[in-house]
C-alpha positions as CSV (number, residue, x, y, z in Angstrom):
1,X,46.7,149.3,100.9
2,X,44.4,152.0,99.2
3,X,42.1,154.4,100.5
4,X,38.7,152.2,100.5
5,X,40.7,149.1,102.5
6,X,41.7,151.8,105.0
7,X,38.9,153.4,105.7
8,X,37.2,149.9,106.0
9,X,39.5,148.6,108.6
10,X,39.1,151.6,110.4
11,X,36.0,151.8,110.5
12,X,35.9,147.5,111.8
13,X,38.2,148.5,114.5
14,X,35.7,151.4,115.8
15,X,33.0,148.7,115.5
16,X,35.3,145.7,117.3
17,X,36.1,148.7,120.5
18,X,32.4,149.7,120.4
19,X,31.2,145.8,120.8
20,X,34.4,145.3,124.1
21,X,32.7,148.1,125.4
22,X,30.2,148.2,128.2
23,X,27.0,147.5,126.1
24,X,23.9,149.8,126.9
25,X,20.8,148.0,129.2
26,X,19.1,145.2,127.4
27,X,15.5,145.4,126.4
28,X,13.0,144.3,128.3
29,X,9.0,144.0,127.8
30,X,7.9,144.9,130.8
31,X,7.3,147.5,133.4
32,X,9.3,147.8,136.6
33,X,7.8,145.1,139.3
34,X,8.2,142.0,137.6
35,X,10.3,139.1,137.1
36,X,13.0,139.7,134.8
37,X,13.6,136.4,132.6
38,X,17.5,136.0,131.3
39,X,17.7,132.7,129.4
40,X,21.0,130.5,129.1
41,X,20.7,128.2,126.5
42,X,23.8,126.6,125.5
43,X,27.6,127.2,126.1
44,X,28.6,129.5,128.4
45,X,31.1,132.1,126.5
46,X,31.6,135.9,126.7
47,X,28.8,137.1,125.0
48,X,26.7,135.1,128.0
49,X,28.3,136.4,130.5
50,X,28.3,140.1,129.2
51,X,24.3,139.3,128.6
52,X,23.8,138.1,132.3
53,X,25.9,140.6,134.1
54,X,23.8,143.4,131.8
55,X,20.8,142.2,132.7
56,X,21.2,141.8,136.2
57,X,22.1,145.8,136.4
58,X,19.2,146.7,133.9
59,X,16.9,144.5,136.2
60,X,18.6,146.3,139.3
61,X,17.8,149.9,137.7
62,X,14.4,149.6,136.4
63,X,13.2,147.7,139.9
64,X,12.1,144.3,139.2
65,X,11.4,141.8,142.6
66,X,13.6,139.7,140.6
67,X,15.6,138.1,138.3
68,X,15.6,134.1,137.1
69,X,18.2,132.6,135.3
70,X,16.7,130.6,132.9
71,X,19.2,127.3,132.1
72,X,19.8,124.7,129.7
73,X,23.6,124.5,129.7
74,X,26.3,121.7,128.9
75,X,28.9,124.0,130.6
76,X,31.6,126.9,129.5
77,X,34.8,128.8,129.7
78,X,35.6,129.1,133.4
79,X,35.9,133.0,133.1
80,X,32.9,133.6,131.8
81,X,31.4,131.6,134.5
82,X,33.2,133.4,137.5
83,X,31.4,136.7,135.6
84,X,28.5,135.6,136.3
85,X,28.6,134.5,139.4
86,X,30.1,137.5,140.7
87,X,27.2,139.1,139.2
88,X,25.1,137.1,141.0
89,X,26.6,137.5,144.7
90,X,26.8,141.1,144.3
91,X,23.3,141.6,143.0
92,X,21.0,143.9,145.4
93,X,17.7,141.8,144.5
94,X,17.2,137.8,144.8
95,X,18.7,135.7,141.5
96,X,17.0,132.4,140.9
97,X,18.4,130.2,138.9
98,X,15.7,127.6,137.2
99,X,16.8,125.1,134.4
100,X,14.2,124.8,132.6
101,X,12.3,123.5,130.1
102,X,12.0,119.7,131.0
103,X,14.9,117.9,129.5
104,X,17.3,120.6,130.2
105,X,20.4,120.7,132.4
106,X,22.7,122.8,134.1
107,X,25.8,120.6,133.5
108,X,29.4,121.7,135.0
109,X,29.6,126.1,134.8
110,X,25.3,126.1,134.9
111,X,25.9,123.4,138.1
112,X,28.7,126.1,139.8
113,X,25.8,129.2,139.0
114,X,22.8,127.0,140.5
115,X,25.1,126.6,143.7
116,X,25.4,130.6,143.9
117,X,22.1,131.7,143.5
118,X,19.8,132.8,146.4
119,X,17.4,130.5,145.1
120,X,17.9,127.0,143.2
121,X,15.2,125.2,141.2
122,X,14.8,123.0,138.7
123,X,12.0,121.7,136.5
124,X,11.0,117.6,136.4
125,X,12.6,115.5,134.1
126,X,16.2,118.2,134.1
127,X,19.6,116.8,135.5
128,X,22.6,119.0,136.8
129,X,26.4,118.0,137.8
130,X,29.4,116.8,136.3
131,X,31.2,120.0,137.0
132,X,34.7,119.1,136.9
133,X,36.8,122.0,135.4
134,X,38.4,120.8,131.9
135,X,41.4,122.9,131.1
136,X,42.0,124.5,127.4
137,X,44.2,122.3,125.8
138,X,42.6,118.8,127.0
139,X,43.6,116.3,129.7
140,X,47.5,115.5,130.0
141,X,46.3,111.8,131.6
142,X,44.3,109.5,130.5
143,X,41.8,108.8,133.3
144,X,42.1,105.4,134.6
145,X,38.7,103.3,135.3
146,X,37.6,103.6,139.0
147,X,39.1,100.3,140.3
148,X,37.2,97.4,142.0
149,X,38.1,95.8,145.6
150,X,39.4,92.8,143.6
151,X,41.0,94.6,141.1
152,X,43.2,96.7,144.0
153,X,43.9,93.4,146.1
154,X,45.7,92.2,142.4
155,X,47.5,95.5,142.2
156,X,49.3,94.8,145.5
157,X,53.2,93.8,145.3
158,X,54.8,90.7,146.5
159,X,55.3,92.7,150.0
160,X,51.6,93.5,150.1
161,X,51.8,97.1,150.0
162,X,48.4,98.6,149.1
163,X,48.1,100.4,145.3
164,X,48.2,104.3,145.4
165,X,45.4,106.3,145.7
166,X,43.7,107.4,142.0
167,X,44.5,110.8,142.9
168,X,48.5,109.8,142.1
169,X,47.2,109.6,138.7
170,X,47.0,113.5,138.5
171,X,49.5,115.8,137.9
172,X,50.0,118.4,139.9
173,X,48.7,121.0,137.2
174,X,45.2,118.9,137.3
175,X,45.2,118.4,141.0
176,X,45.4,122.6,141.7
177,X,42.8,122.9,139.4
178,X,40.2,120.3,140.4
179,X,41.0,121.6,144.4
180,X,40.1,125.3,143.3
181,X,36.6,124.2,141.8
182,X,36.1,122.2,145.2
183,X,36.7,124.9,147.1
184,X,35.2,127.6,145.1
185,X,31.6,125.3,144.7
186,X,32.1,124.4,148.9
187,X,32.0,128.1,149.6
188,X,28.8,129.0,147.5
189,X,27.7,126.1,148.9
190,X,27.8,127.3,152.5
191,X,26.8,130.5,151.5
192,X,23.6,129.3,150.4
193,X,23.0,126.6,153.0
194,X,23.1,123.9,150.4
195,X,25.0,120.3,150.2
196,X,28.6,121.0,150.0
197,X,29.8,117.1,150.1
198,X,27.6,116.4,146.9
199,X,28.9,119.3,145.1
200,X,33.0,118.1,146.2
201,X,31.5,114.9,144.5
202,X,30.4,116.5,141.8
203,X,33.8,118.0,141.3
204,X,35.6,115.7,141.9
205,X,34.1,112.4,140.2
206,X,31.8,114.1,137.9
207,X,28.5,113.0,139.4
208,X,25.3,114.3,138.2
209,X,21.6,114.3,139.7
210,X,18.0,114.3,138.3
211,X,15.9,116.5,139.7
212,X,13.7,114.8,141.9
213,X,17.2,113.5,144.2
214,X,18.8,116.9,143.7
215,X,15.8,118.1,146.2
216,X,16.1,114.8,148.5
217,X,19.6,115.9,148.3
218,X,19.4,119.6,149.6
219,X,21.3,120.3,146.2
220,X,18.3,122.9,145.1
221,X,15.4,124.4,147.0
222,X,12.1,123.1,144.9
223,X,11.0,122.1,141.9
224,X,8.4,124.3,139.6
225,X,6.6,122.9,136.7
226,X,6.5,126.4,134.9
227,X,8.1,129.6,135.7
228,X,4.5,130.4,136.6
229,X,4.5,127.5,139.0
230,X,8.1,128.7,140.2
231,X,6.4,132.5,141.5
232,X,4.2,130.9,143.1
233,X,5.8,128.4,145.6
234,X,8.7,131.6,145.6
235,X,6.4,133.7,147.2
236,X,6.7,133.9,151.3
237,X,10.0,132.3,150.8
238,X,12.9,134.3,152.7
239,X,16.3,134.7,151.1
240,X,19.3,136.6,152.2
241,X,20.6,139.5,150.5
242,X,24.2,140.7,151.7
243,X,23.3,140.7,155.7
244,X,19.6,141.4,155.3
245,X,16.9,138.7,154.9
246,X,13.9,139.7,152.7
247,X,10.8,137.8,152.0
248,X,9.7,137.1,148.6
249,X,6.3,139.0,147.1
250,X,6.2,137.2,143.7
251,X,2.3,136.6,144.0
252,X,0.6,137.2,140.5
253,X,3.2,139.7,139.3
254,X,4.2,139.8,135.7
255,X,6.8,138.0,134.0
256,X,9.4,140.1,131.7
257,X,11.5,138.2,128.7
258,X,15.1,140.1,128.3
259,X,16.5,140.3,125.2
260,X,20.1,141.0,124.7
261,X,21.0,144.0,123.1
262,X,22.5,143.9,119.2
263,X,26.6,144.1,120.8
264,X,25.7,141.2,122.7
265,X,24.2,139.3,119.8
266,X,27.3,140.6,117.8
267,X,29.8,139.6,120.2
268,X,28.2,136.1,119.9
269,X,28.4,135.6,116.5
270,X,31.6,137.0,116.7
271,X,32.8,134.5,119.3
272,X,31.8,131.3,118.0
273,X,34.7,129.3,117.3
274,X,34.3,128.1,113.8
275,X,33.1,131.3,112.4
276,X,36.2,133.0,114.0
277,X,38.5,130.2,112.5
278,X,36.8,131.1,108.9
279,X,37.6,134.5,109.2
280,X,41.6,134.2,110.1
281,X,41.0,132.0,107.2
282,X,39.5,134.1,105.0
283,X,42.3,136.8,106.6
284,X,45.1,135.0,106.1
285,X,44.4,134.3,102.4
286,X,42.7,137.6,101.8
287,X,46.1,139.3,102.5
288,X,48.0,136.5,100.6
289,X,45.9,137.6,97.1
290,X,46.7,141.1,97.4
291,X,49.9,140.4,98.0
292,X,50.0,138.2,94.7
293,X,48.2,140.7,93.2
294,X,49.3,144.3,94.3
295,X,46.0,147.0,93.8
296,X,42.8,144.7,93.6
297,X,42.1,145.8,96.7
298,X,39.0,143.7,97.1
299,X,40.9,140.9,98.8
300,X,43.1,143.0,100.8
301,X,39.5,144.8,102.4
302,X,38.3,141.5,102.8
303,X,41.2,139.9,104.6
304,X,42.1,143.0,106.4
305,X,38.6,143.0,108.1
306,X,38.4,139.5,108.9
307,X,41.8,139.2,110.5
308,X,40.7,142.3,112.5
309,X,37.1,140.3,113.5
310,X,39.2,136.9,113.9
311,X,41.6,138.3,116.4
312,X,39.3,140.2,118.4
313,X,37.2,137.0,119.0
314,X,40.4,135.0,119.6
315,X,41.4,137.9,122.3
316,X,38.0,137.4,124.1
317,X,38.3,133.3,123.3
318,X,40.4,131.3,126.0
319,X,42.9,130.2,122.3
320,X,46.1,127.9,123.0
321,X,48.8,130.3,121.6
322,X,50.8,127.3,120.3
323,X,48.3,126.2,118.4
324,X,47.8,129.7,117.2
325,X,51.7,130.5,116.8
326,X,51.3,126.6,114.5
327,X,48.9,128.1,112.3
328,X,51.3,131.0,111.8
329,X,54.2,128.8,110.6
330,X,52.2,127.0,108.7
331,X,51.0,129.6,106.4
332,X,54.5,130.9,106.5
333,X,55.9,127.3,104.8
334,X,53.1,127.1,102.8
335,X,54.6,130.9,101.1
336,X,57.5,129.3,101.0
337,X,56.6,126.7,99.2
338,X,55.9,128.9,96.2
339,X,58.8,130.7,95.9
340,X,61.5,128.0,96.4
341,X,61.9,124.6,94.6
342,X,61.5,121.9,97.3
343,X,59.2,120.0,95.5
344,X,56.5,120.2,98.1
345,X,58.7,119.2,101.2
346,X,57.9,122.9,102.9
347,X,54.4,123.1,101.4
348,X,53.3,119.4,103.5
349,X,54.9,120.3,106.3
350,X,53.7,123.6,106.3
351,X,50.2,121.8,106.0
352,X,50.6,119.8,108.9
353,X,51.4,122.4,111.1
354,X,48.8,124.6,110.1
355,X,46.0,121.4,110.6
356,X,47.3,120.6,114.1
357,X,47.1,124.1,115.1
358,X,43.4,124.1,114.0
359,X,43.2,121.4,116.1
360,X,44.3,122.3,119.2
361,X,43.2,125.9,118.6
362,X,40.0,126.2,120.5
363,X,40.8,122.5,121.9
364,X,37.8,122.4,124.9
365,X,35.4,119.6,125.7
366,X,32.8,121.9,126.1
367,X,30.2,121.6,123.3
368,X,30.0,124.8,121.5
369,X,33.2,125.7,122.3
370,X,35.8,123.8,119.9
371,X,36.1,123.9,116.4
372,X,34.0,121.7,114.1
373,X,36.1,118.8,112.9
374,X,34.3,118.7,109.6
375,X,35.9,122.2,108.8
376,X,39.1,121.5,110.0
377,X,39.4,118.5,107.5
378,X,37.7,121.0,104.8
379,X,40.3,123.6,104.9
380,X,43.4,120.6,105.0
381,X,42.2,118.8,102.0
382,X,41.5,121.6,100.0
383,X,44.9,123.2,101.0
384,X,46.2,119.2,100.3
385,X,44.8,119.6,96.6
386,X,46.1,123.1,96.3
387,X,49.9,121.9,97.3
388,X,49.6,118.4,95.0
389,X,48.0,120.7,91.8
390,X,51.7,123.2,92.6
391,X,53.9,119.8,93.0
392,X,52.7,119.0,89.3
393,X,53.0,122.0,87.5
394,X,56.2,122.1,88.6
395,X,56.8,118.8,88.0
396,X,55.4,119.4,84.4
397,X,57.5,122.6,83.7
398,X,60.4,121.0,84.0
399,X,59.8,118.4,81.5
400,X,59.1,121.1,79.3
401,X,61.4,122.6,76.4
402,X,62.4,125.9,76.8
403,X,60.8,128.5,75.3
404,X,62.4,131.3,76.4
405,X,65.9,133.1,76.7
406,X,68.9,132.1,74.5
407,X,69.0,128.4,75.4
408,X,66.2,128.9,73.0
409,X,68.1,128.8,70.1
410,X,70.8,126.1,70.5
411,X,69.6,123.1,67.8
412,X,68.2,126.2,65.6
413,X,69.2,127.1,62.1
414,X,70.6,130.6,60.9
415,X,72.4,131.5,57.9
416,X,75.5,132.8,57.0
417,X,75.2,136.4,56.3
418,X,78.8,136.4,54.7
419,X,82.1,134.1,53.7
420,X,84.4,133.6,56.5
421,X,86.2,131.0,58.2
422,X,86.6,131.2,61.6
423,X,85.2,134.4,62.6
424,X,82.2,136.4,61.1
425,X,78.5,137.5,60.8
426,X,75.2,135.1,60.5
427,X,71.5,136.4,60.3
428,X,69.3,134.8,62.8
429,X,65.9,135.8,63.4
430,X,66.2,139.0,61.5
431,X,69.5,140.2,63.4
432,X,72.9,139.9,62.6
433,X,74.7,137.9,65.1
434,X,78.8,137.7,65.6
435,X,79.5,133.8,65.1
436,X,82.5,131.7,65.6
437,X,82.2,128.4,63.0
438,X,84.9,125.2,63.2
439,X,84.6,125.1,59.4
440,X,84.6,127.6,56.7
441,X,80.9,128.8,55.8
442,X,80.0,130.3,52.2
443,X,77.8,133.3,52.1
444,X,74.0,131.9,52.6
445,X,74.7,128.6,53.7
446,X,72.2,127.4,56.6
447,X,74.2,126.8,59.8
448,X,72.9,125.0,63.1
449,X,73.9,126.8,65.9
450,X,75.9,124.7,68.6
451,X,76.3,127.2,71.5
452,X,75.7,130.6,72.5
453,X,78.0,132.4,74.8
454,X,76.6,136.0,75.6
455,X,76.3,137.9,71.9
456,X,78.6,135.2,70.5
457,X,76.9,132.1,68.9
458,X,79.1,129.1,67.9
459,X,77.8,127.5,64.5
460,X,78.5,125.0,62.4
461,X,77.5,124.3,58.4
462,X,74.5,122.9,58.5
């Protein structure tokens, strides 16, 4: 690679260490006193938790009575989650998480966050729950329908021996997981004083609440119309910081918006799925053109710095490695392809591998965190018509005469550049050629030419 693709990548990997680093504070609007405002909205990744964690410190530093979380979540990466919460339970002024605006939830990660927060609230019309962890790669079982009484006195055998549990329908794998959320949510739960059998429930069978029962429930602590609404039944209210117990002051102070800082919004971008799958994309075949075509550098800088981008976000990403190591061999059939004469046996194989690692790639039920579909079939039917348009000019060449080489010139004419018999001289395309005839040839008599063995062609009168 030249010196401008060089200096490029280098300059992307000082870029990619900067954005892993610890980011600086992020911005906020307002002066020290007030309510610092972080807002969730939508999955839960790294860039979230980085954001969250931040502004919990920054809010710490500048001393604001508080900090409110802000929610409208479907869920997210488990790690990121745990981030955050640690955050939380380690923070030296009162959290309080509020989903908000009306219609919003804090589904499965935001459920686990509500639970650890000194203060829970929610606004009317929101929803939280279904919090049962889904591991990268998908479900290994289907999940059977929850069974009727009727339907479990048929399932009996002849000796009347009651069905197993729907637990047995776990595997093992599954089971660990789902009894480390329980116990995780059940201990934030009785750190905060809150209903620990609901959120098991919520673990376990997925179960979700509207707001107005979440409170019947003991699930959150009140419900606010408006984060203005929220200060004010917050204030008098005693929560418990570490051992101490302080009483909440949140009467008419002000109300501060945090922004994340620009390596926060970078490392979001960065860490979408789909735009990270586009750049090993653009990588992969970025590298592949200036390998075809050594010193047009563009595509090499290009490739180089979006492999570089693609496999920082997959490092911070929780990626399936097979499906990643898939994608690899793909590629590395689809290469093949072009350089040996299968006929396109490597190249579709090499395409099927290289679409079922896409697939199971980034393969979460969390929205926001998967790869779109739509682009996954993009890339395999464009690669589809790429490996037919090779199988038919391959196809074609061969049905093609040759134009090149010596075979060339089997079928042609020459002509006798002297008499001989057996042995002796003909002129072909301007050269003198030895020749070896079956029949005496005069001295300018046309002969076809039969054969060619090396610098000998075999002729024969014409």
């Amino acid at each position: 690679m030249r010196a401008p693709a060089t200096v490029a990548v280098l300059g992307l990997a000082m870029l990619a260490a900067a954005a892993a680093q610890e980011p600086v504070a992020p911005r906020a609007s307002a002066a020290a006193g007030s309510a610092a405002v972080l807002t969730i909205d939508g999955a839960i990744g790294p860039a979230t938790s980085r954001y969250v964690v931040r502004g919990i410190e920054a809010a710490e530093s500048r001393g604001d009575r508080l900090v409110i979380l802000q929610m409208d979540t479907p869920g997210g990466l488990d790690t990121s989650m745990r981030d955050i919460i640690r955050a939380i339970l380690a923070a030296r002024i009162p959290v309080v998480s509020y989903v908000y605006p009306p219609g919003a939830r804090a589904a499965s990660a935001g459920t686990y966050i509500l639970y650890a927060s000194h203060v829970a609230a929610m606004a009317p019309a929101t929803n939280l729950g279904a919090a049962t962890p889904v591991a990268i790669g998908g479900e290994s079982t289907p999940r059977p329908e929850p069974q009727t009484d009727k339907d479990k006195e048929k399932d009996k055998d002849k000796e009347g021996k009651p069905p197993k549990p729907e637990g047995d329908n776990l595997t093992t794998l599954e089971r660990k997981s789902i009894n480390d959320a329980v116990a995780y949510i059940r201990g934030l739960a009785e750190l905060r004083g809150r209903n620990a059998d609901w959120a098991e429930q919520a673990v376990r069978g997925a179960a979700s609440l509207p707001a107005t029962v979440a409170l019947k429930e003991r699930v959150v602590d009140l419900i606010a119309r408006d984060p203005a609404d929220l200060l004010a039944q917050l204030d008098g209210r005693q929560v418990k910081i570490g051992q101490a117990s302080i009483t909440l002051a949140t009467n008419g102070i002000g109300i501060s918006r945090v922004e994340p800082d620009w390596r926060t919004r970078l490392l979001s971008v960065l860490t979408n799925p789909t735009l990270a799958y586009g750049l090993l994309l653009v990588g992969i075949y970025g590298l592949l053109l200036e390998g075809y075509n050594p010193g047009a550098v563009l595509p090499g800088v290009v490739g180089a710095i979006s492999l570089l981008l693609a496999l920082f976000a997959f490092q911070i990403l929780s990626v399936n490695y097979a499906g990643l190591a898939l994608i690899a061999v793909g590629v590395g059939l689809i290469i093949m392809e072009f350089f040996l004469p299968t006929f396109g046996s490597l190249g579709v194989g090499g395409l099927i591998a290289f679409v079922v690692g896409s697939i199971i790639l980034l393969d979460s039920d969390v929205p926001g965190l998967n790869i779109a579909l739509p682009v996954i079939a993009g890339v395999a039917t464009a690669g589809g018509l790429m490996l037919l348009g090779l199988v038919y000019l391959a196809t074609r060449s061969l049905r093609r005469p040759v134009v090149t080489g010596t075979q060339t010139m089997v079928g042609t004419v020459g002509e006798a550049f002297e008499d001989f018999g057996e042995r002796g001289r003909v002129r072909y395309g301007g050269e003198l050629w030895n020749a070896r005839s079956s029949a005496p040839v005069r001295a300018g008599q046309p002969v076809r030419i039969v054969r060619v063995e090396g610098l000998l062609l075999w002729v024969e009168p014409s």
